[in-house]
C-alpha positions, 0 to 999 in steps of 0.5 A: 345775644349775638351783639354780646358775644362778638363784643366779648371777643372784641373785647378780649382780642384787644386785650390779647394784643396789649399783653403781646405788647407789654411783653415785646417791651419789657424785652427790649428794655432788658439789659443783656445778661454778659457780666463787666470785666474790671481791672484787678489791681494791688493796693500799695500804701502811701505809707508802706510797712517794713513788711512791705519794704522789705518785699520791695527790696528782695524783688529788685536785686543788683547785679554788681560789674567788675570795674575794669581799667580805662587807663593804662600807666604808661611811660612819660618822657618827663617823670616816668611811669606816673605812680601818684604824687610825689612826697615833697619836704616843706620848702616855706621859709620861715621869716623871723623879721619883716625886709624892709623894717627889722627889729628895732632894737638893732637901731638902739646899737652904737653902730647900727647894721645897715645889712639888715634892710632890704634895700641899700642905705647910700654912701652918702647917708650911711655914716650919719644913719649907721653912727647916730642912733636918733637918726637911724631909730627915727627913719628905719630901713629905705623904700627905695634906692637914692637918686639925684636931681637938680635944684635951687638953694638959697640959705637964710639967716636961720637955715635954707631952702632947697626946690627940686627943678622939676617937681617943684617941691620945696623943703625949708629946714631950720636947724641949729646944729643938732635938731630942726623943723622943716616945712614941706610945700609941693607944687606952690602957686606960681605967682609974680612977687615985687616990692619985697624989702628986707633989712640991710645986708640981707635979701628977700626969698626968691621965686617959689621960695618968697610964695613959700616963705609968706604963705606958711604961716611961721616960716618966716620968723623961723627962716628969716631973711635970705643971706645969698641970691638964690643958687640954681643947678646945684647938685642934690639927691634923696632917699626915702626911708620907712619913716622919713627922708634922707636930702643931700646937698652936693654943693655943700657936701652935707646931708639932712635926716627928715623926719614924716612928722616935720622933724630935722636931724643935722646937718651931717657931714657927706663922705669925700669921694673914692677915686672911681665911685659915685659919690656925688661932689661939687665938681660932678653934679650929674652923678648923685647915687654912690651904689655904682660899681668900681672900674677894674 
């Protein structure tokens, strides 16, 4: 009977300790009571309503600044207290016709008005291009003033050749008095030409005149034979104009009106020289241009 009795209380105080147990856990185990704090923050719609917007903008007000002077006027040595720009008239020309072409129907006139080109047609041209109407409506105005230089000439059964020494250009003109053709060659190939025969009482072409004069095709059944040797530092000139060329042979004291399309105009008749001017002659090879002034 007493074995049973402390088996009981065996039994029971191991059954006391497992309950202190479970407590003891069950209250390590327990959270602590203290609450989280969170943030309280507004929403704000990505897409605000006008209630919304309206709220906005009454929160944020402007404050406007007077805007105050940061230049001073002050006086200038030059226009004075400076006020704003100035009120100008217009002062754009107005140009009824072009410098260097006018009106062509001033070139159909009996005596055309050499006045109304922009540069200076010369005294030596300015007779045959005012007088001759063709001339005058076939050039137009010059592109530059006249100039001379020295050349060599050499005049055939049907016309001449003239070259300019130092370029080397050659005209070759056939006219009959009134209206020609002419072939233009710069810098012709130099090449020695012999054997060359012609007919009797001519002569063959001459240096760059014989290279010309067989290598264009036509030039010569046009030109012919040479009726003179060839005349070297003979006093020529030019003028080039809008559409063509004036060539001046002082040597012979008469004028050419070449066309840019190949065509010949004259000879024309040169004008004798004023005492004091310019004027190309004969005896005066060197000064070829007449624009010169008068001695007092």
């Amino acid at each position: 009977m007493s074995k049973r009795v402390g088996l009981l209380a065996w039994v029971m105080l191991a059954l006391l300790v497992a309950a202190c147990d479970t407590v003891a856990t069950d209250t390590a185990l327990t959270p602590s009571a203290t609450p989280a704090r969170l943030l309280a923050t507004a929403f704000i719609s990505p897409t605000p309503n006008p209630e919304q917007v309206r709220a906005t903008q009454l929160a944020i007000t402007p404050t406007f600044a007077q805007p105050t002077m940061t230049v001073q006027p002050s006086p200038s040595p030059f226009v004075g207290v400076f006020i704003g720009e100035a009120q100008r008239e217009d002062s754009s020309v107005h140009v009824e016709e072009p410098f260097f072409a006018p009106d062509i129907s001033v070139f159909a006139q009996p005596t055309a008005n050499a006045n109304r080109c922009g540069i200076v047609v010369d005294r030596a041209y300015v007779t045959a291009w005012q007088t001759t109407a063709d001339v005058n409506r076939e050039l137009g105005c010059p592109i530059q003033a006249a100039f001379g230089f020295f050349g060599t000439v050499q005049v055939f059964e049907h016309g001449v050749m003239y070259r300019r020494d130092d370029t080397r250009e050659i005209w070759a003109i056939t006219s009959d008095g009134q209206q020609g053709t002419y072939n233009y060659m710069e810098n012709p190939p130099q090449v020695e030409i012999q054997g060359m025969s012609a007919p009797n009482g001519l002569l063959p072409p001459q240096g760059d005149f014989a290279v010309m004069w067989l290598n264009v095709q036509g030039l010569r059944d046009r030109m012919g034979y040479a009726r003179t040797e060839a005349l070297s530092d003979v006093a020529l000139g030019t003028q080039r104009f809008t559409t063509g060329t004036f060539l001046l042979d002082a040597n012979s004291g008469q004028s050419y009106a070449l066309t840019n399309d190949g065509r010949v105009f004259g000879p024309f008749a040169v004008p004798e020289a004023d005492e004091g001017t310019g004027t190309p002659s004969p005896d005066d090879v060197q000064v070829i241009s007449t624009q010169v002034d008068e001695e007092p």
